[in-house]
N, C-alpha and C positions, 0 to 999 in steps of 0.2 A: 849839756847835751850837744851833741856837733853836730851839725847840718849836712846833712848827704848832697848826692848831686842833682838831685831832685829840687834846689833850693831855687828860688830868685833873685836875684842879684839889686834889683831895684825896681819902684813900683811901673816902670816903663815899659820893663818884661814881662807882667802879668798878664793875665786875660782879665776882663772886665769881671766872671766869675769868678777868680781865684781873688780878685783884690778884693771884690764883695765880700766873700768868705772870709779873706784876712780881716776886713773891718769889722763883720762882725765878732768873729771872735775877741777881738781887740776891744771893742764896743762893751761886750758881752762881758770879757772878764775884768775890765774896769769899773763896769757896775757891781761885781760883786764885789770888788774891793772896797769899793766905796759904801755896799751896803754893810757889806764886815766891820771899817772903821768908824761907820755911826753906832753899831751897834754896841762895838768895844767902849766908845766915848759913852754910849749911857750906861752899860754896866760899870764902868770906870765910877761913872759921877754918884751912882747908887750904892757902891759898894763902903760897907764900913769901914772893914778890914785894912788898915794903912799898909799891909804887905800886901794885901790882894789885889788893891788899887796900885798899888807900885808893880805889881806883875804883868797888870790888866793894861797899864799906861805901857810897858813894853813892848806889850804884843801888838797893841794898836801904832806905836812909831815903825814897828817894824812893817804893819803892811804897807802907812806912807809911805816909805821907802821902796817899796815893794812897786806901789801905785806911779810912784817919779820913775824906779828905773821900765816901769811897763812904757810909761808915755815917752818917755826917749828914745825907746825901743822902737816905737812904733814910726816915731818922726826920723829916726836914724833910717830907717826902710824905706822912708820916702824920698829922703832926703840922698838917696844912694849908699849910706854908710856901713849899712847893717841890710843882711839877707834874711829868708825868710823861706819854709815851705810850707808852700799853701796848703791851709787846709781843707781836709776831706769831710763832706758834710753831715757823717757820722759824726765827728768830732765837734764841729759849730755847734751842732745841734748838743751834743750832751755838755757844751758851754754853756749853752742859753739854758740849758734846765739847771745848772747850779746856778746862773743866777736867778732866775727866781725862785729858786730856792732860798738865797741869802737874802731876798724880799720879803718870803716869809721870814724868815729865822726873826731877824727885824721887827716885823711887826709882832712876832712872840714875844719878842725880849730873851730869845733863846741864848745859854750860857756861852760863856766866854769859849770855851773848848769844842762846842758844837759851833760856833762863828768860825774858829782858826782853821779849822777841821777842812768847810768845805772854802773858803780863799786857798788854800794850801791846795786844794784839788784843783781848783778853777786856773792859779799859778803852773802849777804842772802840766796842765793838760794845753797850755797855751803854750808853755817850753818846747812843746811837741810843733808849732808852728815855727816860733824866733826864739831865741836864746836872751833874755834877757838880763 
């Protein structure tokens, strides 16, 4: 996704609310990453199925991957390297609801496909802030 001219250039540019809104987001959709990849690792450890497990261990290295380039992302922003448009607090807000939503999924043990499902939302809807 490409940044319009709407973007911020570095976090010295911001307003105290847009940097708020950046963090949280940032905040926000790191936890669900994080609750995605616990969740991946225990269906990973319970599953019999040596393919399933070999698919299950993919999907969870990809969203590590996922999780390193969010947090580079976010410290390149600060750090002046990387831009960013702040977001709108319709948007924060329906971050913070897929993460706890991926709190619940979690404490379900909800499947593998319903975990990838909503990280893949929560990734995208932060794409809409910074390009990771």
């Amino acid at each position: 996704m490409s940044l319009d001219t709407d973007t911020i250039e570095n976090a010295d540019e911001a307003s105290r609310a847009e940097t708020e809104r950046y963090e949280k987001a940032y905040r926000e959709t790191r936890r669900v990453l994080d609750e995605s990849i616990e969740a991946l690792a225990i269906l990973e450890e319970l599953e019999v199925d040596a393919d399933m497990r070999f698919q299950i261990s993919q999907k969870r290295e990809a969203l590590e991957t996922a999780r390193t380039d969010l947090c580079s992302a976010n410290i390149a922003f600060h750090t002046g390297k990387a831009t960013m448009r702040p977001p709108p607090p319709p948007l924060v807000n329906e971050i913070q609801a897929l993460s706890k939503q991926a709190v619940e999924l979690t404490v379900e043990k909800a499947s593998a496909e319903a975990v990838l499902k909503l990280a893949t939302s929560a990734l995208n809807k932060f794409a809409e802030v910074q390009t990771i």
